[in-house]
N, C-alpha and C positions, 0 to 999 in steps of 0.2 A: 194168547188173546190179550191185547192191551182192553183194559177200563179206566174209564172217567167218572168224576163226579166233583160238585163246587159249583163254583163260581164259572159262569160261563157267556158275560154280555157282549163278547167279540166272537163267538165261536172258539174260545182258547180252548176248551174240553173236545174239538172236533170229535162231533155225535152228530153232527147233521143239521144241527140250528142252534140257536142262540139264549134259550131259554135255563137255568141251574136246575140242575140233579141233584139229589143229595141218593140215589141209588147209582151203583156202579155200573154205566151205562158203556155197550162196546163201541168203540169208535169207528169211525170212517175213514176210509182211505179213498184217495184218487182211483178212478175205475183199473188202471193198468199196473199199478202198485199193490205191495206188500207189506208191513210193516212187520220183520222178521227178529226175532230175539233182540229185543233192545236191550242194550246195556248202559245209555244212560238217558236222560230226560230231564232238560232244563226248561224254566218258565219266567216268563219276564210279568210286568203288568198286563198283559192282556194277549201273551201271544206264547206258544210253546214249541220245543224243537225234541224231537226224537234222533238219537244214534242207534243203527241196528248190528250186528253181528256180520252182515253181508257187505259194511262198510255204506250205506245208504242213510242220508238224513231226511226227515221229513220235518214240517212246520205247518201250525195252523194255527190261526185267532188273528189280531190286526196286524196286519201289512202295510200299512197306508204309508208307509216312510221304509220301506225295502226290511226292517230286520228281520224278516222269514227268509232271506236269500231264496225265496224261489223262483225269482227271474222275470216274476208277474206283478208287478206293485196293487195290489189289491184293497180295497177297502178293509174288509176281511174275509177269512175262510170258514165255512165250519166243517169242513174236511181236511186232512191230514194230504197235505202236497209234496211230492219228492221237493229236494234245494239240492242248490248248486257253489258252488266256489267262484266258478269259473263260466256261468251261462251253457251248463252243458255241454262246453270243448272238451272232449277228452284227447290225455287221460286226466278223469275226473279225480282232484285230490281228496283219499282217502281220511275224513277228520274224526280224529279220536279222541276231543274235549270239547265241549260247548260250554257256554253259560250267559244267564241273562242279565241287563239291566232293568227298567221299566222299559224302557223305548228302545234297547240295541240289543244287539246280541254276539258276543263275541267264539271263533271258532279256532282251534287250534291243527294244523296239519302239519305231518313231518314236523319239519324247524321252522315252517311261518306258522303267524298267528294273524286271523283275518278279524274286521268287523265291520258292522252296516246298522244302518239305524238312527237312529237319532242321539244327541248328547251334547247340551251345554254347559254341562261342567267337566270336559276331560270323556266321557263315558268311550269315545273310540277308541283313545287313544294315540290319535293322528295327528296332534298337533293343535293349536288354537287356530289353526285357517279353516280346518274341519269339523264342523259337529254336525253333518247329513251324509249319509250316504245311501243310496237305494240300493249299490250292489255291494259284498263285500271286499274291501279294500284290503291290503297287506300293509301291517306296523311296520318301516321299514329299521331293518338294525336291530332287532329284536325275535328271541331272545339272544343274548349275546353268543355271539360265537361259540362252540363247543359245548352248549350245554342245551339241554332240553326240558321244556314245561311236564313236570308230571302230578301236576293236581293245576284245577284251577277253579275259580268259586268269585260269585257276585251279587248282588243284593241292588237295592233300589237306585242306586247313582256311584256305584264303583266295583271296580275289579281285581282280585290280587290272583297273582299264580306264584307254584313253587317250583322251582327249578331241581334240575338231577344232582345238584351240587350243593342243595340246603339253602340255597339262596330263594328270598321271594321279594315280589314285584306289584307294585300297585299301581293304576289311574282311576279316574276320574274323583269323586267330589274325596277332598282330603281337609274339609274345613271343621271336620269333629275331630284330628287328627288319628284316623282307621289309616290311615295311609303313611303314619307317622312324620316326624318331622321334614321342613320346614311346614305348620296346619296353611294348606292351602289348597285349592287344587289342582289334580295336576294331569297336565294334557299329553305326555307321553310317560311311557314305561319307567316307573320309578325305583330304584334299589329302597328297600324298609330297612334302614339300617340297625333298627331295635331289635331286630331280631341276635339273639348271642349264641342260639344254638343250631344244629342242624332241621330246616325244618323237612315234616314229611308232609304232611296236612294243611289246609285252610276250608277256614267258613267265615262266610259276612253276612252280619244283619245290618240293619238298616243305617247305625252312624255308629258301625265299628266292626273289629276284624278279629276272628280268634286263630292263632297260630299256634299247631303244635308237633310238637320230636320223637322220638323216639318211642313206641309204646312199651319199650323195657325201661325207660329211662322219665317220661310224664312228663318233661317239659312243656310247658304252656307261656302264652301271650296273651292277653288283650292288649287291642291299641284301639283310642274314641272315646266316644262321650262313656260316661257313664251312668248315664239316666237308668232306674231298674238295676241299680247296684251288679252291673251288669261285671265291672271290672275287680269282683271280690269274687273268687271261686268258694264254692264251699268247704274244698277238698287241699291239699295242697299241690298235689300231684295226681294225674289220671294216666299213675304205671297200667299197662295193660285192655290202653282202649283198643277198639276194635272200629269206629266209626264213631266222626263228630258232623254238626251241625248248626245250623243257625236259623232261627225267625227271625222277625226285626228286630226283636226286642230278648232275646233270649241266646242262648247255647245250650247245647245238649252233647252228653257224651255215652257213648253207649261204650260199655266192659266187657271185657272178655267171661264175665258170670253172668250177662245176662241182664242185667243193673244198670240203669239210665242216670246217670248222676245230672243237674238240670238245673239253672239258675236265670233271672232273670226275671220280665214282667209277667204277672199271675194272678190276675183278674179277670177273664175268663178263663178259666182251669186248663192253661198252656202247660206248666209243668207236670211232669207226671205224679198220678198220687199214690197214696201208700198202695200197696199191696196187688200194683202194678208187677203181671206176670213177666218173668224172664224172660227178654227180647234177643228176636236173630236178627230181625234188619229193621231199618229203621229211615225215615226222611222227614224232613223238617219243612213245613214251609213258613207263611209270611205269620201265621198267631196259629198255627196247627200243626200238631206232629201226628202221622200215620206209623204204624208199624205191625209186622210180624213176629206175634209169639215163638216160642222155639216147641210148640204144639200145632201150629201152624196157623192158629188163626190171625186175621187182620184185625186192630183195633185202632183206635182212633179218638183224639181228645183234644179241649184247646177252641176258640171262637171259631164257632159252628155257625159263621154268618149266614154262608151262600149251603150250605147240604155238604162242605168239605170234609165235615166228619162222620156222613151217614147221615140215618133217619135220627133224630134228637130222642134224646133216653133221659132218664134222670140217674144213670148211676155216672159214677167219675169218668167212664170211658166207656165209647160205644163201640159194640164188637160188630164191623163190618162184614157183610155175607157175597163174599166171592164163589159161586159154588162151580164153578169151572176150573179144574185142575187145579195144579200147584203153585203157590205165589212163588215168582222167582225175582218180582224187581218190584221196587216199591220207589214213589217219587212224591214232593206233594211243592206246591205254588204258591202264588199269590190267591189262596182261598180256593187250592186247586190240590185236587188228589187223581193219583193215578195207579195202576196196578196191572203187572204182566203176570199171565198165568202161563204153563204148559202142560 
């Protein structure tokens, strides 16, 4: 059973209308649809994209510039609608990465990588003759011959992925330099040449990029602004992570002990505070982090604008009540939270 809760004035929590939850409310799907073991869920400003187990994507919240790829340019949904690649010709290409901008949304299949949406700094990827499209388009020449995207990660106006080979790639806005040299933006697939080690990982917040290596080995990157002393780790190395992430204004690492190490802006209690229970999973969104205990419970902390962290408490972190089976997937948004159960 997927849930929602947040921020929800497009329909992005697809619950049936438009109105924010701060309870985890179950979603809707299309009458003839399913929404089956998702294994991932990306969220852009106001619109979100489900990948399931069965190889099927769904999307809901604003469409009005095609980034849901459902085929239907809609104002918005507040239901959860199959998408397509290809306007439903099959065979339909099987996609096994998403992620969003505010206004696009980028999709990775086999060896293309598709997107649609809007973006006037670079956000498709297509080139500077491009910054609309209602259906999604293919990056031509990318990624380069012989190699394959296996991470990829986006935040409000840019994209990076990491390649089978350690190499990683960025477009759209590069004027904090997140996208490393030359600072500017940039309208097709860019090699980050700052990178000096193998990467495995990425995450971006809002004007910068965290890249990291090896979990036996803790190499790490920041590239961008540095506002929120974002580009001084506390740690020197994060031998041993298990899953990182990014707000706008933050990074988070979660350890293989359990242990959230966390740096950045923390003025609404975005970082996590002391005596913060040892976490299994973990998701970041745009000034909130959601997570699961290794007890199982969901908790939740961080600017509680729109109900993204629950009903409001006054202890450091609210402990979320999913009471439908087993948490198996955790996701969270732009002021958006989400949660699969089985």
């Amino acid at each position: 059973m997927l849930y929602a809760f947040g921020s929800n004035g497009s329909g992005q929590l697809g619950i049936g209308h438009e109105e924010d939850v701060s309870v985890p409310t179950e979603v809707h799907v299309q009458e003839d649809s399913t929404i089956v073991q998702p294994h991932r869920i990306a969220a852009g400003g106001n619109h979100t994209l489900v990948l399931t187990a069965d190889n099927r994507m769904f999307a809901t919240g604003d469409d009005s510039n095609g980034r849901c790829a459902t085929g239907a340019v809609v104002q918005s949904s507040t239901q959860f609608r199959p998408g397509s690649l290809n306007a439903g010709v099959l065979p339909e290409p099987i996609i096994y990465l998403c992620a969003c901008t505010w206004e696009a949304s980028t999709f990775v299949s086999g060896d293309d990588v598709f997107t649609c949406g809007t973006g006037d700094k670079g956000e498709l990827g297509q080139g500077g003759h491009l910054t609309h499209s209602t259906q999604p388009r293919i990056i031509i020449d990318f990624p380069p011959e012989g190699t394959r995207i296996v991470d990829m990660a986006a935040c409000m106006d840019h994209t990076v992925v990491v390649l089978d080979n350690g190499e990683v790639y960025g477009w759209g806005n590069g004027r904090k330099g997140q996208l490393g040299e030359p600072v500017a933006n940039v309208w097709n697939p860019r090699k980050i040449t700052e990178v000096s080690f193998h990467a495995h990982r990425v995450a971006c917040g809002r004007e910068f990029t965290y890249i990291v290596g090896d979990p036996a080995t803790g190499e790490s990157l920041v590239l961008g602004s540095d506002k929120w002393s974002i580009k001084i780790p506390p740690v020197e190395s994060i031998v041993d992570w298990v899953d990182i992430g990014a707000s706008w204004s933050g990074i988070y690492v979660l350890l293989k002990s359990g242990k959230i190490v966390a740096w950045g802006r923390n003025d609404h209690g975005q970082l996590p505070a002391e005596g913060l229970p040892e976490i299994e999973l973990m998701a970041v969104g745009s000034e909130h982090v959601l997570a699961k205990t290794r007890e199982g419970k969901v908790v939740a902390w961080g600017w509680n604008e729109h109900g993204n962290c629950g009903t409001a408490t006054d202890s450091k972190w609210n402990e979320v009540q999913v009471n439908d089976g087993t948490v198996k997937l955790l996701a969270a948004g732009c002021a958006t939270s989400f949660v699969w159960t089985e």
